[in-house]
FIRO-561978 format. One record per residue (C-alpha): z, x, y. Coordinates in Angstrom, 1 decimal. Layout:
<sites>
<<Z, X, Y>>,
...
</sites>
This chain:
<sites>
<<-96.5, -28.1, -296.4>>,
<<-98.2, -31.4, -297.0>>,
<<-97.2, -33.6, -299.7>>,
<<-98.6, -33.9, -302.9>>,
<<-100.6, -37.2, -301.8>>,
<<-102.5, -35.4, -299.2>>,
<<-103.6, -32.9, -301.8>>,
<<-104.6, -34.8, -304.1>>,
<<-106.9, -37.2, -301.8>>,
<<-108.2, -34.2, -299.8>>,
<<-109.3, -32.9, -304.0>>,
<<-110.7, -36.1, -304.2>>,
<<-113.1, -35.9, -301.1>>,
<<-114.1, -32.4, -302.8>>,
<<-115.2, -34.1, -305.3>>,
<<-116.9, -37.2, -304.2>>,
<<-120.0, -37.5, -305.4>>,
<<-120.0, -34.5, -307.6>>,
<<-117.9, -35.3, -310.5>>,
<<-120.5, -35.2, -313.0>>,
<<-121.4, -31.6, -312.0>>,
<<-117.2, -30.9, -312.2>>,
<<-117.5, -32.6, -315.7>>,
<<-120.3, -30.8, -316.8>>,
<<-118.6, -27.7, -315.5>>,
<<-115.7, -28.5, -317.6>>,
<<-117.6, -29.0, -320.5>>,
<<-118.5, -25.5, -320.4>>,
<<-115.4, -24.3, -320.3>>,
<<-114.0, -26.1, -323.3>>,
<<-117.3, -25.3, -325.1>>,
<<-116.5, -21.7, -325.0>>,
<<-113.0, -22.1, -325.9>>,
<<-114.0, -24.3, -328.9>>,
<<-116.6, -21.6, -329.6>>,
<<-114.1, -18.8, -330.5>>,
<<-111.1, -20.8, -331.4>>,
<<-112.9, -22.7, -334.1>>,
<<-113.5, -20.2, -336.7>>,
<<-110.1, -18.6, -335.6>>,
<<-108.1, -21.4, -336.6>>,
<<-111.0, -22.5, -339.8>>,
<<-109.8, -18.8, -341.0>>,
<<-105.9, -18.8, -340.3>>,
<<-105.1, -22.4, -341.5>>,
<<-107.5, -21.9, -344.9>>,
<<-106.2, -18.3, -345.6>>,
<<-109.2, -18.2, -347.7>>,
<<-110.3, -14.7, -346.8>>,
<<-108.2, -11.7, -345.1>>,
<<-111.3, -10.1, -343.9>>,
<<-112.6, -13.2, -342.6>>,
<<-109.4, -14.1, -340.9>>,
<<-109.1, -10.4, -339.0>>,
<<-113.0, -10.5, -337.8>>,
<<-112.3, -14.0, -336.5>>,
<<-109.5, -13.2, -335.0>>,
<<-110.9, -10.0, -333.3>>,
<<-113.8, -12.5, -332.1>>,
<<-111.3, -15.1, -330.6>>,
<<-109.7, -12.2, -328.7>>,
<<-112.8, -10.5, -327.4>>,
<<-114.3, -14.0, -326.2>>,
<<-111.0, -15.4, -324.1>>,
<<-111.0, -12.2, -322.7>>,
<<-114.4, -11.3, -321.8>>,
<<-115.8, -15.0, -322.0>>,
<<-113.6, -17.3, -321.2>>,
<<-111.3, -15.7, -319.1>>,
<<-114.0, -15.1, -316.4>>,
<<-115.6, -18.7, -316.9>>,
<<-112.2, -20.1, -315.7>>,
<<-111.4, -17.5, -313.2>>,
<<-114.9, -18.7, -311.6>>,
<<-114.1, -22.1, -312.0>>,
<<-110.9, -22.4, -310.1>>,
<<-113.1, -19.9, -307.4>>,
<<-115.8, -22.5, -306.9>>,
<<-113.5, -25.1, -306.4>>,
<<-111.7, -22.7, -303.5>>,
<<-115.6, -22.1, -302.7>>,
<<-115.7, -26.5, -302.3>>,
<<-112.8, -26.4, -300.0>>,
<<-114.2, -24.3, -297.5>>,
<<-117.6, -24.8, -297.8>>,
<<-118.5, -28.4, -298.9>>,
<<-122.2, -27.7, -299.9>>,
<<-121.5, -25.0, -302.7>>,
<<-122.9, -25.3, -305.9>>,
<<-120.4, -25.7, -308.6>>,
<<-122.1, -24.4, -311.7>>,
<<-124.2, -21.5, -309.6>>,
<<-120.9, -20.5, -308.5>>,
<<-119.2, -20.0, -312.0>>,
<<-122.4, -18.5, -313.4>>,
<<-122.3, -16.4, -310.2>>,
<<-118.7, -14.6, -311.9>>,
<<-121.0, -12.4, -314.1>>,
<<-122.0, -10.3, -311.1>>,
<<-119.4, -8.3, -308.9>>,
<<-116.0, -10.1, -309.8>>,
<<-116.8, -10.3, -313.7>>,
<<-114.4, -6.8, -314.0>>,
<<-111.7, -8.0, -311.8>>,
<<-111.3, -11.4, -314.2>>,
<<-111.1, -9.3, -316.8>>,
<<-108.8, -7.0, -315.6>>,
<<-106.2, -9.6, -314.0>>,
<<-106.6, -11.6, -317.4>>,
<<-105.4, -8.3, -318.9>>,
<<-103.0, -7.6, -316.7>>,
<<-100.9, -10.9, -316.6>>,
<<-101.4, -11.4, -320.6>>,
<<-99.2, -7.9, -320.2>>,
<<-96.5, -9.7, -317.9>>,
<<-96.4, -12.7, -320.5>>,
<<-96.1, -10.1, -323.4>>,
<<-93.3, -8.2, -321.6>>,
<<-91.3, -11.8, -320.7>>,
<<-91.7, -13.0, -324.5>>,
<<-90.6, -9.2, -325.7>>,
<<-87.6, -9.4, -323.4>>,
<<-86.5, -12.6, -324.3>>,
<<-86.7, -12.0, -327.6>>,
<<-84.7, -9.1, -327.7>>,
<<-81.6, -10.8, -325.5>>,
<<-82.2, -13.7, -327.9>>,
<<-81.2, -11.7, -331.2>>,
<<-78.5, -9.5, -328.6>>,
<<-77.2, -13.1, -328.4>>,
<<-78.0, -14.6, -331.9>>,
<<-75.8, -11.7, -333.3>>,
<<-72.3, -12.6, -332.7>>,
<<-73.0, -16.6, -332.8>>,
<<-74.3, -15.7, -336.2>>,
<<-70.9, -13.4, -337.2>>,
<<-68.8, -16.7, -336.1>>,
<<-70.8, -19.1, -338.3>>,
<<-70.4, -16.7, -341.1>>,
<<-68.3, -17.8, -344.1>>,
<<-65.0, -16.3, -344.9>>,
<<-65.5, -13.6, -347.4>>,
<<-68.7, -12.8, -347.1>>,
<<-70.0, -10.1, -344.5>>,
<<-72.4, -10.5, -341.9>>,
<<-75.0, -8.8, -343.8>>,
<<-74.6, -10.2, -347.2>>,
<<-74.7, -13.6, -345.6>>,
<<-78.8, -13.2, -343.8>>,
<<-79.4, -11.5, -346.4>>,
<<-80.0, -14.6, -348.8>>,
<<-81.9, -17.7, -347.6>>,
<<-79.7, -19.4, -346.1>>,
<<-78.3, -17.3, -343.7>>,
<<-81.8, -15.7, -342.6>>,
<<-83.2, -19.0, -342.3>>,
<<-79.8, -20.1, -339.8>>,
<<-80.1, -16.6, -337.8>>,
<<-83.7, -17.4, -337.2>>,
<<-83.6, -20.9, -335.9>>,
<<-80.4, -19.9, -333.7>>,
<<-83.0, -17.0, -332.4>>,
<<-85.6, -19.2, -332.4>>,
<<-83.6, -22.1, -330.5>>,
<<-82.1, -19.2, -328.1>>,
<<-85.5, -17.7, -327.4>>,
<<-86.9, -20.6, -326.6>>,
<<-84.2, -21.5, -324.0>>,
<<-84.6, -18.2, -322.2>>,
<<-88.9, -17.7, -322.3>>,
<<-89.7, -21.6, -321.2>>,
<<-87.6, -21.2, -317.5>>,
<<-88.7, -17.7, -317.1>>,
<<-92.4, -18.4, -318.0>>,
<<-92.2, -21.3, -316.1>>,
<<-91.0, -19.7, -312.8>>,
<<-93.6, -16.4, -313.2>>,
<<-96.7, -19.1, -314.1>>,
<<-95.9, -20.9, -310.4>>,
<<-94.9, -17.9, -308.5>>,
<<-98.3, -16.4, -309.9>>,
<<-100.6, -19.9, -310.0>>,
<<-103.1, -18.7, -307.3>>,
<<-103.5, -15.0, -308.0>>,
<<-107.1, -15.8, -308.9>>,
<<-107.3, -16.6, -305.3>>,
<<-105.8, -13.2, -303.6>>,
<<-107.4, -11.0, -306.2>>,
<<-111.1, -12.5, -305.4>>,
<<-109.9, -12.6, -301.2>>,
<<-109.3, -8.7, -301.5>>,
<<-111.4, -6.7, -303.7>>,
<<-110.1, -3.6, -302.0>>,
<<-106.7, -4.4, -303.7>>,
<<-105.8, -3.1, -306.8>>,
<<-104.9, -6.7, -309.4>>,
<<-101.0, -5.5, -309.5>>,
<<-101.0, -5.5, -305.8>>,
<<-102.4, -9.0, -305.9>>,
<<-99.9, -10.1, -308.2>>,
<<-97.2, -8.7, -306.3>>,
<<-98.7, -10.4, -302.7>>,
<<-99.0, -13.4, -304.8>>,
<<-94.9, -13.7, -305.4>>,
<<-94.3, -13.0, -302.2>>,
<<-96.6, -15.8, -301.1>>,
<<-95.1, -18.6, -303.4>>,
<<-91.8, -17.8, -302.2>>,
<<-90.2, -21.0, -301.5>>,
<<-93.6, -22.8, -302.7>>,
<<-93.1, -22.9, -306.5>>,
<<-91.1, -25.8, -306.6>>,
<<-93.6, -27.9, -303.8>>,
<<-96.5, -26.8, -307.1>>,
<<-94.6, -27.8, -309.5>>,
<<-93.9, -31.3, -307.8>>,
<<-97.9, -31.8, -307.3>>,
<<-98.8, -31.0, -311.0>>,
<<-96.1, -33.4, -311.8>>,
<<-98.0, -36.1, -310.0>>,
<<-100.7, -35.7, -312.7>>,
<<-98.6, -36.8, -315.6>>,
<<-100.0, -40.3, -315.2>>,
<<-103.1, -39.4, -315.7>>,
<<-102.6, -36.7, -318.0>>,
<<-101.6, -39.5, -320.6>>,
<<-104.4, -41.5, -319.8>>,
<<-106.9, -38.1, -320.4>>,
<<-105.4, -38.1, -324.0>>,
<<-105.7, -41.7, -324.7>>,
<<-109.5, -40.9, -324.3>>,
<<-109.3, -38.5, -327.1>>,
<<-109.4, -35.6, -324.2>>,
<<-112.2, -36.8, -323.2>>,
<<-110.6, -37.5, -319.4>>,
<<-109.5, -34.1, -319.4>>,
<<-113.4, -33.4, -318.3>>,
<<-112.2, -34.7, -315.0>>,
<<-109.3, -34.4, -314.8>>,
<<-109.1, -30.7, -315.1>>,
<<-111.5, -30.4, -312.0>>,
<<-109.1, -33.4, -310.3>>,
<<-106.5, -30.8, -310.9>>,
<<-108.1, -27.2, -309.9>>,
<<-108.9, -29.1, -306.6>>,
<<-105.7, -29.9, -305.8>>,
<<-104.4, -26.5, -306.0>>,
<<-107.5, -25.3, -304.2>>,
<<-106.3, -27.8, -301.4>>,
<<-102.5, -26.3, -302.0>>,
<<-103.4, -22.7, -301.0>>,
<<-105.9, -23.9, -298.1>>,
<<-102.8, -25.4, -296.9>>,
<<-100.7, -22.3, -298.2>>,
<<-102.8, -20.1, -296.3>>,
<<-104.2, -22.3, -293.3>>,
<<-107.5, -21.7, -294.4>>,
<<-107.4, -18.0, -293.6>>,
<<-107.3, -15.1, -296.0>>,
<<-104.1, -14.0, -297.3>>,
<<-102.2, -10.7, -296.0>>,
<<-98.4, -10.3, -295.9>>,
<<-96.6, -8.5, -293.5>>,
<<-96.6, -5.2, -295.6>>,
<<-100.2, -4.5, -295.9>>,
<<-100.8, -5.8, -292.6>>,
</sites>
């Protein structure tokens, strides 16, 4: 594998002379996700209006997943698109997501919101498996276990050991399934005549022994990930494109350029 220089400047002759259109591009995306998560929050944080809060809600839901979801799923495409053919058309190629692939974006959006769900349910529950007894030593003497969360203070000390437990268990594992997953997009568009858990599943295998090499190049970007917020986010319109190229670059190099098949369904 290359290092994370070599991505990065082979990203940056993907985008030479297009980074308006990859701004542009971006701007779309964060439009959308502004769209729906702007009444949602408008609704939550006032607590003005129950209804209003569930309808928004249900609209915030229903746009990541069939809006949004597919925009970026197209996005990081096109940029895979750039790599391999230089003269693609950014923005015709995300609009292009609405067609054949719009089901499959959906579906793998679906599907590894699932995983995420069944990582945070899993913590949780070894969190309060764990919370438990910690929570029986810091009991006082004379008081039982439940007496003591039963009044405020000891509810609000059993939740933030949970909480601090929980926390310590979800961010590594999240972590390590968001790199051994990070190009899925990529395998599930390859092979449409694979079902998305088999893509998933292909995907793992292929980052085996690559997580940490992804990890190290999205590190790289720190610098200018400060610099983006300095700008009011503003610099995230180019650097999220800066960003989806490299990786596009990372699993060219990942797959030498050819499409992806492991031994098994060879």
């Amino acid at each position: 594998m290359k290092p994370s220089s070599n991505y990065r400047l082979e990203a940056r002759n993907m985008l030479q002379n297009r980074w308006t259109e990859s701004a542009v591009a971006t701007l779309l995306i964060f439009f959308c996700v502004g769209l729906f998560s702007g009444p949602y929050l408008g609704f939550t944080l006032n607590k003005t209006s129950q209804l209003g809060t569930s309808i928004s809600t249900l609209v915030f839901v229903l746009g990541v997943f069939l809006l949004v979801a597919p925009l970026q799923y197209a996005y990081n495409i096109a940029f895979l698109r750039r790599a391999r053919y230089s003269e693609n058309t950014l923005l015709k190629d995300i609009m292009a997501v609405f067609g054949v692939s719009y089901s499959r974006a959906v579906k793998s959006t679906l599907l590894i919101t699932a995983y995420i769900l069944l990582i945070a349910t899993a913590a949780m529950i070894v969190a309060v498996v764990i919370t438990i007894p910690i929570s029986i030593l810091v009991t006082p003497d004379g008081v039982s276990f439940a007496e003591y969360i039963s009044n405020d203070e000891g509810s609000t000390v059993f939740a933030a050991i949970m909480l601090v437990i929980m926390y310590l268990i979800m961010l590594p594992c999240t972590m390590v399934f968001a790199y051994a997953i990070q190009p899925y997009i990529f395998v599930v568009e390859e092979h449409p005549e694979w079902g998305i858990a088999t893509c998933v599943k292909e995907t793992i295998k292929m980052m085996k022994g690559h997580k940490a090499k992804l990890f190290v190049l999205d590190l790289s970007f720190i610098g200018w990930g400060i610099l983006a917020t300095m700008t009011g986010g503003i610099g995230m319109l180019w650097l999220q494109p800066y960003m989806a190229a490299s990786h596009a670059a990372f699993y060219e190099d990942l797959t030498k350029g050819n499409t992806y098949i492991s031994e098994d369904l060879q």
